[in-house]
C-alpha positions as a printed Julia matrix, in Angstrom:
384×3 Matrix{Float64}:
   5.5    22.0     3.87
   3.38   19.26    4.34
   1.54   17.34    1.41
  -1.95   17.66    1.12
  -3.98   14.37    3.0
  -5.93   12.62    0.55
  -7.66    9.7     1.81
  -9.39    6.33   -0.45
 -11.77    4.43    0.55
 -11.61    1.43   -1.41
 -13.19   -2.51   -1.24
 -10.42   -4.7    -1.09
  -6.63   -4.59   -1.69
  -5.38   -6.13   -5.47
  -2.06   -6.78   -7.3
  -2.91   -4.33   -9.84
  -3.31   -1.12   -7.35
  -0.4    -1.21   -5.51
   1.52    0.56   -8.5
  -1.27    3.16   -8.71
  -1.47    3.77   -4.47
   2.15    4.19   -4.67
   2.26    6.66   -7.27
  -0.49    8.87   -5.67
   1.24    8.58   -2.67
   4.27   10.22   -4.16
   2.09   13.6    -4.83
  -0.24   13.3    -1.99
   0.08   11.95    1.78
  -2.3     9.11    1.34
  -3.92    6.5     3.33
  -6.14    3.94    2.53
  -8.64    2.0     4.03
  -9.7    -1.31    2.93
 -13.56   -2.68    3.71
 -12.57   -6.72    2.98
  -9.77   -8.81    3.64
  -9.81   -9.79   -0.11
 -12.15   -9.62   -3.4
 -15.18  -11.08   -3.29
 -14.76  -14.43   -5.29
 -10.76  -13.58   -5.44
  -8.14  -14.74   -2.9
  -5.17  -12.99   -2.77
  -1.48  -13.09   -0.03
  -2.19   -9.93    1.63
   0.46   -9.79    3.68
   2.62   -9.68    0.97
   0.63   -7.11   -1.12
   0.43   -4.43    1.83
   4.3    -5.04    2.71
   4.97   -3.5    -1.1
   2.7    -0.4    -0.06
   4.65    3.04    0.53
   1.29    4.47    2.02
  -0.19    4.11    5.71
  -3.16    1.97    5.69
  -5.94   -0.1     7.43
  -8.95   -1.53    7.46
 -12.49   -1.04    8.0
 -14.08   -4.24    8.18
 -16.77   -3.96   10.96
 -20.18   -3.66    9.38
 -22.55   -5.83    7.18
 -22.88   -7.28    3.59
 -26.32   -6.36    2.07
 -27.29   -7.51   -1.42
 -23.59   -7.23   -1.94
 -23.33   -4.12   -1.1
 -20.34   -3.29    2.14
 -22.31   -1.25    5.24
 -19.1    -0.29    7.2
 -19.27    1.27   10.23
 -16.4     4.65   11.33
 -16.49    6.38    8.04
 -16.74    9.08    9.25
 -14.52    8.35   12.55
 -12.06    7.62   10.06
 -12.24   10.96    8.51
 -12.5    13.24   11.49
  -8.91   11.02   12.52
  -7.28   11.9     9.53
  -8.25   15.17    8.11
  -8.06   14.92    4.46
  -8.36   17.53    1.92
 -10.06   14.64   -0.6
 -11.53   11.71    0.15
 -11.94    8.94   -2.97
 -14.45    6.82   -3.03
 -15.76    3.86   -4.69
 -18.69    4.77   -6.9
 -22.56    5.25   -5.29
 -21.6     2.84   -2.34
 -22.72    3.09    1.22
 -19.46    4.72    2.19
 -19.76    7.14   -0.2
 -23.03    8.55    0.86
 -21.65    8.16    4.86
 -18.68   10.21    3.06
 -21.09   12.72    1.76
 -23.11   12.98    4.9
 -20.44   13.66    7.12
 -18.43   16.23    4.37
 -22.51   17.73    4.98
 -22.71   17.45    8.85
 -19.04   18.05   10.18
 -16.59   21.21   10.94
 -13.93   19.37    8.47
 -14.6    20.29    4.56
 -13.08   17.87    2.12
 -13.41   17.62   -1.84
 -15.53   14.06   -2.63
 -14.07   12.19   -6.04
 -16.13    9.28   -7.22
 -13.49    6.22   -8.24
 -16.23    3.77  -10.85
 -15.15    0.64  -12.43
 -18.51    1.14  -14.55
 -17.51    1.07  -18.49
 -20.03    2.7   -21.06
 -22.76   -0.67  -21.16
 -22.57   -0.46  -17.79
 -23.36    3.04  -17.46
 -26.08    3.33  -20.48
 -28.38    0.23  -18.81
 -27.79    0.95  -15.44
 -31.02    0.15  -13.29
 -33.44    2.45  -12.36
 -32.47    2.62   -8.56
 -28.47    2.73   -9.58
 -29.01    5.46  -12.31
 -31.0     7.75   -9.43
 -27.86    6.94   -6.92
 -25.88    7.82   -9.83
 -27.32   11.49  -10.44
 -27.7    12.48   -6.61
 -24.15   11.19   -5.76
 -22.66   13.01   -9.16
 -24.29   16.16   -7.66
 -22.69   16.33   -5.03
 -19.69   15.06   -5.88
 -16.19   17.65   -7.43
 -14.54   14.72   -9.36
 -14.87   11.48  -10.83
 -12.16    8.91  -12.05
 -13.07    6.42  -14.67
 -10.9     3.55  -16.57
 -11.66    4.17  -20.09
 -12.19    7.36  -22.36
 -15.46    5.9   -23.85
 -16.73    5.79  -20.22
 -15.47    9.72  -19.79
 -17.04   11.0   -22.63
 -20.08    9.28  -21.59
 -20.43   11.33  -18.85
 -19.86   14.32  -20.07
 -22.31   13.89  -22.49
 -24.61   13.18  -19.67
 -23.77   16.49  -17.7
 -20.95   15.63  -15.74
 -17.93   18.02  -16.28
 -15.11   16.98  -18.47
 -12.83   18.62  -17.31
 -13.47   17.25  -13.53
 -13.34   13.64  -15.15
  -9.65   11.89  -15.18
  -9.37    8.73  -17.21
  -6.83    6.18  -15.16
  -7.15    2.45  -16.83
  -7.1     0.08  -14.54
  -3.45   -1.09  -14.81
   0.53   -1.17  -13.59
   3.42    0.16  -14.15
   4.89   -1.96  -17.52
   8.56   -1.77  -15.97
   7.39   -3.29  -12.94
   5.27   -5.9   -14.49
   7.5    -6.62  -17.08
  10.54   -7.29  -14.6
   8.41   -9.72  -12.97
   7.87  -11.35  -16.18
  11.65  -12.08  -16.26
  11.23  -13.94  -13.25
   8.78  -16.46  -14.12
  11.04  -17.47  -16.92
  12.71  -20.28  -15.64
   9.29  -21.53  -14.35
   8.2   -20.98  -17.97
  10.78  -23.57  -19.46
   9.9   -26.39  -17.04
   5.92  -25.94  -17.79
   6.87  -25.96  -21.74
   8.69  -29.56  -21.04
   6.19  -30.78  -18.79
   2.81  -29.98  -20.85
   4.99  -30.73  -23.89
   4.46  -27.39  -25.45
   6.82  -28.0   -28.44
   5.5   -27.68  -31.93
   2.05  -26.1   -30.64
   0.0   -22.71  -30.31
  -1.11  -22.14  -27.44
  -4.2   -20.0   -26.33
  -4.71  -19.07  -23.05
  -7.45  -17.82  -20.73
  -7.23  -16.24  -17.03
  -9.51  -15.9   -14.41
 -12.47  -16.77  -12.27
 -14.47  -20.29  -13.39
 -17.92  -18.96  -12.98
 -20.79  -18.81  -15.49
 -20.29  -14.81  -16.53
 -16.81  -15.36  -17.64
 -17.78  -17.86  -20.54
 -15.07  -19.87  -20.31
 -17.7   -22.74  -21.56
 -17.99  -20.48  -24.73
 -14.0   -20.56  -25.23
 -14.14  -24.03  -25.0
 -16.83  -24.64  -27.45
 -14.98  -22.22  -29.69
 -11.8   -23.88  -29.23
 -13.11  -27.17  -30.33
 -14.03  -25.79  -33.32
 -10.7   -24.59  -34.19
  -8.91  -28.08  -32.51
 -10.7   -29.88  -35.37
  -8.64  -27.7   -38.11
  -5.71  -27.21  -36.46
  -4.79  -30.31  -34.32
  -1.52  -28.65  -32.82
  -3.63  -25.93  -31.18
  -4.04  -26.26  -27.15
  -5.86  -23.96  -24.62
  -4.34  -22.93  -21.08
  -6.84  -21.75  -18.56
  -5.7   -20.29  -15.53
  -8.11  -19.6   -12.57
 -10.59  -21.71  -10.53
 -13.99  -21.76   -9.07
 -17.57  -23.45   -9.37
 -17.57  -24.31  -12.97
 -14.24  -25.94  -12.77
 -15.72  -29.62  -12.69
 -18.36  -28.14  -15.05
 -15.51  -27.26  -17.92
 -13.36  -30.39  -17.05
 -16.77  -32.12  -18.08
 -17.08  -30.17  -21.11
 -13.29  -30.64  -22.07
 -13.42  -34.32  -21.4
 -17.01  -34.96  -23.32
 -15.32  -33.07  -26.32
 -12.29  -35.18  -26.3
  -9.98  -32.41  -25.73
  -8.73  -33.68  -22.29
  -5.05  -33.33  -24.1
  -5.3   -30.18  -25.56
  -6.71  -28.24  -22.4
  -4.41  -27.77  -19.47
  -6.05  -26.45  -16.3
  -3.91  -25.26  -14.41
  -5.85  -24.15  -10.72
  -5.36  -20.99   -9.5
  -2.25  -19.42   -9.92
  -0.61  -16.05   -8.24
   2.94  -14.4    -9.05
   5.38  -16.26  -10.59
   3.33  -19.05  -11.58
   1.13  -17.01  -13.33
   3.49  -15.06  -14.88
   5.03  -18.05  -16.27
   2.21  -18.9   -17.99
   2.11  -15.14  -19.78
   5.54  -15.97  -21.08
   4.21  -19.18  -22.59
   0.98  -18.13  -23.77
   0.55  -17.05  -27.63
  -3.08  -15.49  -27.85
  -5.6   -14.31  -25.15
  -9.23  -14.45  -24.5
 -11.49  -12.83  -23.04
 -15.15  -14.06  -23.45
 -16.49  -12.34  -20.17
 -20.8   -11.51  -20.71
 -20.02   -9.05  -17.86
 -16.59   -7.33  -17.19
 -16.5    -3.55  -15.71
 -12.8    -3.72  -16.72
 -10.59   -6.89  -16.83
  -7.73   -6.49  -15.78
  -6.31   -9.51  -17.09
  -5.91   -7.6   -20.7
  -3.75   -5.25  -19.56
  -1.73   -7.9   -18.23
  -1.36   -9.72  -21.5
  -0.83   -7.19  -23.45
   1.95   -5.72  -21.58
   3.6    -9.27  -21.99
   3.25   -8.91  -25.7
   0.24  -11.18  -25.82
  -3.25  -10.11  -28.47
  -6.23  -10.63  -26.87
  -9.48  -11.42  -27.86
 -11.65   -9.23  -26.06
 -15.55   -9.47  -25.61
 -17.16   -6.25  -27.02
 -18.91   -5.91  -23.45
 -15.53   -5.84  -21.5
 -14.04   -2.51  -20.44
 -10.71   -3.42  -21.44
 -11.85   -3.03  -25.14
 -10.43    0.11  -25.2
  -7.46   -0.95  -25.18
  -8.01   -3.13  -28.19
  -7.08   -2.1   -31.33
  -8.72   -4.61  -33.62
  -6.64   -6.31  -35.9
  -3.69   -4.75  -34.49
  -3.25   -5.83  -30.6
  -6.16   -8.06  -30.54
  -9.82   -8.85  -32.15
 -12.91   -8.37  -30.55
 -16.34  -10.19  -30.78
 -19.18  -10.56  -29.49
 -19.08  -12.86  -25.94
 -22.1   -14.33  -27.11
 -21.29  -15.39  -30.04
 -19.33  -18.89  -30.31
 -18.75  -18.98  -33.95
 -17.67  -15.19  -34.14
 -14.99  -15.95  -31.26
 -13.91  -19.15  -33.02
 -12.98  -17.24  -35.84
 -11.04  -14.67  -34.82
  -9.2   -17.65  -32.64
  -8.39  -18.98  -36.32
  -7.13  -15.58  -37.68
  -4.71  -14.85  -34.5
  -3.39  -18.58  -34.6
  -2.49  -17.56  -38.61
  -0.41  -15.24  -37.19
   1.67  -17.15  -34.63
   4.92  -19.63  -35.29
   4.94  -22.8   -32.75
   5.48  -22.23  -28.93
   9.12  -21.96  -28.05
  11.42  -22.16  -24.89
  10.92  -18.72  -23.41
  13.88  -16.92  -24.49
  16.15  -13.67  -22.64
  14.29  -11.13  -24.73
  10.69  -10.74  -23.66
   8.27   -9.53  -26.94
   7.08   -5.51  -27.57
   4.38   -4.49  -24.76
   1.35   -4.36  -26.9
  -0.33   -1.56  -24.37
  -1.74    1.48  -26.27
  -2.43    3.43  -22.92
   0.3     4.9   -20.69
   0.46    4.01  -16.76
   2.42    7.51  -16.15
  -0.37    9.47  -17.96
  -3.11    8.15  -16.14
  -1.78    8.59  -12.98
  -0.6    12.16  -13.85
  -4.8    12.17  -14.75
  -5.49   11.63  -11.41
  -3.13   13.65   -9.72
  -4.33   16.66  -11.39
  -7.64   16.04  -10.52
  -6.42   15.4    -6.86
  -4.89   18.97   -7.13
  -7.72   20.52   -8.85
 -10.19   19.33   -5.98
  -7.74   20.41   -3.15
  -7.47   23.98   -4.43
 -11.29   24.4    -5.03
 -11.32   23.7    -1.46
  -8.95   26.25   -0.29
 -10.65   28.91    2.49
 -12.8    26.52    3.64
 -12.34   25.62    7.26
């Protein structure tokens, strides 16, 4: 018997999916489609990501960018071509709605599930014109997927169905994560001779060098703590347009040898660096998820989490990690002070990786969305 068709629609192809697509796609015959060659602001080997896919997919990529938002033309082509039972789709987008009209308009029926990176801030001061997209897409929509139980329950609290809601973080599969770990560990001894990492604690950051991830604000806090503890030092991985901006700040602070920037790094480069680093931040002023957490934590790493972050969920303070508030630099500089307490002096990465700190399970939220899936295809049955 064949498996029911379930089709996503999704922006652009990441590291961190390819665990969940090919879970779903051991349940479900799935296909995905893909409306940009990469994230916006993120560049990632794409090649290589789709070769590790066990589902068909493609790419719709013919349309226009408006105010950020992705106009993509053969939705609904796309759908007629592959005959789904569910279609998943990101949010209150434009494909969404061209999902909705032609679920509305043609002979095929198909269950609709909304996929949101939105995390409970994001959903409480929505704008006015989001919040009405929001209401008429949740109408007419049989499921919803969100990242965080916080984010769930604020739904159903504001009238969506809990038991149509399936809570799937935004992560991998440890095992798989945590074997590539193993790899970057020869990598990992040749950075902790090069930058000289003997005898120190070592923070580290990862991701994007814009304004909204506050990096500035880790650096500022970081200072504070340098001046106490001299043998501290602060790894931040990523690039972008503040880059020059934080060199700058690093160099005018007189930390040019306690702050390594590294550029942009992807696989085992980066992973290296989780094997090396000691404590994680996270000072993002905006972050739907951050995925980065999950990836530190499942190395064994605390994090430091801004309150406003979606990944805060998966912060247990004082246990995994601290939060604070992203604003504030003395509040982050603090608990910086109380994890470095906590940690002995960076050593050679050795054959036994440390405990995955991760409080969530991978399997459960997949089995989440899976029974949602099935739950959506069997409301459907009859229907031509």
């Amino acid at each position: 018997m064949d498996r029911p068709r379930v089709l996503v629609l999704h922006p652009a192809l990441t590291p961190y999916r390819i665990d969940l697509f090919n879970a779903l796609a051991e349940s479900f015959t799935l296909k995905t489609l893909f409306f940009r060659a990469n994230p916006v602001s993120q560049s990632f080997d794409q090649t290589a990501l789709r070769q590790q896919l066990h589902c068909e997919h493609g790419d719709l990529t013919r349309g226009v960018d408006v105010w950020g938002r992705q106009f993509r033309w053969g939705v609904g082509g796309a759908i007629r071509a592959f005959q789904p039972r569910v279609v998943v789709a990101m949010e209150y987008a434009p494909s969404t709605w061209m999902a909705a009209w032609e679920r509305m308009i043609g002979n095929h029926r198909f269950g609709l599930v909304l996929w949101t990176a939105d995390n409970v801030e994001m959903c409480a001061n929505a704008s006015r014109l989001r919040a009405l997209a929001r209401t008429l897409m949740l109408s007419r929509a049989d499921g919803l997927v969100v990242y965080t139980t916080a984010t769930r329950d604020w739904y159903a609290r504001h009238g969506f169905d809990g038991e149509r809601i399936a809570v799937c973080a935004n992560i991998n599969r440890p095992e798989h994560f945590r074997a590539q770990l193993e790899e970057g560990r020869t990598l990992a001894r040749t950075l902790f001779h090069r930058h000289q990492l003997g005898g120190t604690r070592l923070f580290l950051s990862v991701g994007r060098l814009a304004a909204i991830k506050g990096v500035d604000r880790i650096l500022a806090a970081f200072q504070r703590v340098q001046r106490q503890h001299p043998e501290t030092r602060l790894a931040i991985v990523g690039d972008g347009v503040q880059r020059n901006h934080l060199e700058s700040l690093a160099r005018e602070a007189g930390l040019e040898r306690a702050v390594i920037f590294t550029g942009q790094l992807q696989a085992q480069e980066l992973r290296a660096w989780y094997l090396l680093g000691q404590v994680f931040i996270l000072a993002s002023a905006f972050e739907p998820y951050g995925a980065v957490v999950h990836e530190a934590l499942t190395a064994g790493i605390p994090v430091i989490c801004s309150r406003v972050a979606g990944a805060r969920d998966l912060i247990i303070d004082g246990d995994n990690g601290w939060l604070f508030d992203p604003w504030d630099i003395e509040e982050l500089a603090r608990c910086m002070t109380l994890a470095m307490a906590g940690c002995l002096p960076v050593e050679l990465p050795g054959d036994v990786l440390p405990a995955s700190l991760m409080p969530v399970s991978f399997t459960e939220g997949v089995s989440q969305f899976v029974r949602l899936l099935q739950r959506t295809i069997t409301s459907q049955r009859g229907l031509p």
